[in-house]
Phi, psi and omega in degrees: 000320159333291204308317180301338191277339176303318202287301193327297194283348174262013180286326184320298188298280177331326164259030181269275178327320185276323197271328181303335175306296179275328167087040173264121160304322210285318155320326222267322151312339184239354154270003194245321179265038153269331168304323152293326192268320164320280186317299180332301193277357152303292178293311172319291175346297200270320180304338208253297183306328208250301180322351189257344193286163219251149183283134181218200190258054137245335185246035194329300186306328224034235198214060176299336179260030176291302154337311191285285203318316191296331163258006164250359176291310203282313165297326189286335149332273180331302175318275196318294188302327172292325176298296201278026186250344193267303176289013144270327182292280190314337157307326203261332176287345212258310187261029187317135186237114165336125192262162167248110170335295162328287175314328202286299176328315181254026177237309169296315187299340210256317183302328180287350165267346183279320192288342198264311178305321177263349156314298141353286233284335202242019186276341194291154186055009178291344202250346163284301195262126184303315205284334179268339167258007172279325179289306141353276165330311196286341173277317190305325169296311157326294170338285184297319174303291185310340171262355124343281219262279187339279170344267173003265202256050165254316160322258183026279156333281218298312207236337203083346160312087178261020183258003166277322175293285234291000182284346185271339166301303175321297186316306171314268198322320165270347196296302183316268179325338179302296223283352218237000183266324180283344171268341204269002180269335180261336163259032174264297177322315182287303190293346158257030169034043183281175180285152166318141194252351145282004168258134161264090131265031130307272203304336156309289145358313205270322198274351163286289186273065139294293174293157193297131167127334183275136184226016160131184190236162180181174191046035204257125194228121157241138188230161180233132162282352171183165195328309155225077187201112160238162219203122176233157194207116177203162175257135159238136208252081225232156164318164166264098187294157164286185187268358176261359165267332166340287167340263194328333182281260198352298166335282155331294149316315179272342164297315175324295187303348190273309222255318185281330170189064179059014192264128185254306183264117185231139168277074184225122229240092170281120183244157166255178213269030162312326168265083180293140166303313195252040140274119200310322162210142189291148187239106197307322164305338172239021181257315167307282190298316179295016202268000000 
C-alpha cells in the first residue's frame, strides 16, 4: 500500500502539469480523485496499522472499526468529488474549451497501467476488508476512467469533438458514484451494528437449537465489528445440566456458528428453564422457587 501511495503521489503532479496544459477537463479530473486516491491510501494505510493493535481497557473491542469509518471517510470523498466533476463537465459543455488531443492520449494511456498497476499491488485481502476495498476502488475507478479520457481523446483526434472530454468526465463521476454506494451502505450497517447481510437468522436459529440439549434461544444479537469479524450474543435455554454438558453444548454451537457462518467470537448465557424464551425478563423469584 506504500508503494502505491508512493506511484499515486508522483503521478499526480504530472498529470496536474499535463492536463493544465493540454487544456483537459478530463486529465485535470482524474488528478483531482488520484488526489483522493493519495489520502484514501493514506488513511487506509494507518486504519490497517492502528487496526493490529491489542484490545485494551478503554478499547474492549480494540479497533477493528477504524477500518470501516476510514472507508466511508473514503467513500464520502468520492461522493464531493464525483458532485464537483459533474458541475465542471456541464461549465465545459456550456463554455467548450480546445482540447490538445495529443497530450490527452499519451497521457490518460499512461495513467492507465499506473493506476491499473497499483490496483494489483493492493487487491489482495480487498474482498474480506471494507477499508482495502474502498482503496481499492478508488484505483481501480481510476483505471477505467483513464482509459475513458484515452477513448476521449482518440474521438477527438479523429472528429474534433472536443465536448468529448467533459463527456469522459461525466462518465468518470458516475463511475465514482456506481463504486462508492455499495461501500457506503455496508459500512453505515457494521456501524449500526445491522445483522450481516448473508446471515438468515431464522435458519441460525434453527441450527442452533438443533443441537442436543438446546430447547431454545433469545435475546439473540449477530453484529460484525468489521467486514470480516463477526460477533454474536444470545441466551440459551437448556435443561438443568452440569457444567461439563454445558461446556459441551457451548462447544457445539460455536463450531456451527464458525463453520456455517463466520462467527468466529460468540457470547453465550446458557439458562435453564426458569427462563422461558419469550420472556422480556426472566423474574429471578421463579427462577428460586423451581430450584
Amino acid at each position: 500500500m506504500l508503494t502505491a501511495l508512493g506511484i499515486t503521489l508522483a503521478f499526480v503532479a504530472f498529470e496536474i502539469i499535463a492536463g493544465v496544459y493540454a487544456n483537459s477537463l478530463a486529465l485535470l479530473t482524474d488528478a483531482a480523485h488520484n488526489v483522493t486516491d493519495v489520502v484514501a491510501l493514506a488513511l487506509s494505510w494507518y486504519a490497517l496499522r492502528v487496526a493490529l493493535r491489542p484490545a485494551n481497557a478503554g478499547k474492549t473491542f480494540g479497533y477493528h472499526r477504524v477500518g470501516i469509518v476510514v472507508a466511508l471517510v473514503n467513500a464520502l470523498s468520492l461522493v464531493l468529488i464525483a458532485l464537483f466533476v459533474f458541475y465542471e463537465a456541464v461549465q465545459r459543455f456550456l463554455h467548450p474549451l480546445p482540447v490538445q488531443d495529443t497530450i490527452l492520449i499519451f497521457v490518460s494511456f499512461l495513467a492507465f497501467w499506473v493506476n491499473a498497476g497499483t490496483a494489483l499491488l493492493i487487491v489482495r485481502g480487498s474482498e474480506t476488508d471494507l477499508n482495502q476495498r474502498s482503496a481499492f476502488l478508488h484505483l481501480a475507478g481510476d483505471a477505467l476512467a483513464t482509459l475513458g479520457a484515452f477513448v476521449a481523446g482518440i474521438g477527438i483526434a479523429l472528429t474534433n469533438w472536443d465536448w468529448l472530454d467533459p463527456l469522459a468526465s461525466v462518465f468518470i463521476a458516475a463511475l465514482i458514484l456506481w463504486n462508492v454506494v455499495g461501500i457506503v451502505r455496508e459500512a453505515l450497517e457494521i456501524l449500526l451494528e445491522a445483522t450481516p447481510r448473508d446471515v438468515d437468522m431464522n435458519a441460525l436459529v434453527r441450527a442452533i437449537e438443533n443441537v442436543r440439549g438446546v430447547r431454545g434461544v433469545h435475546d439473540l444479537h449477530v453484529w460484525s465489528l468489521a467486514q470480516n469479524l463477526r460477533a454474536l450474543s444470545a441466551h440459551i435455554l437448556t435443561d438443568d445440566v452440569s457444567i461439563s454438558q454445558g461446556a459441551q453444548i457451548q462447544r457445539e454451537i460455536n463450531t456451527i456458528l464458525h463453520e456455517q457462518y463466520g462467527i468466529a467470537h460468540a457470547t453465550l448465557q446458557l439458562e435453564c428453564t426458569g427462563c422461558e424464551p419469550d420472556a422480556l425478563y426472566c423474574e429471578m423469584e421463579q427462577g428460586h422457587a423451581r430450584i
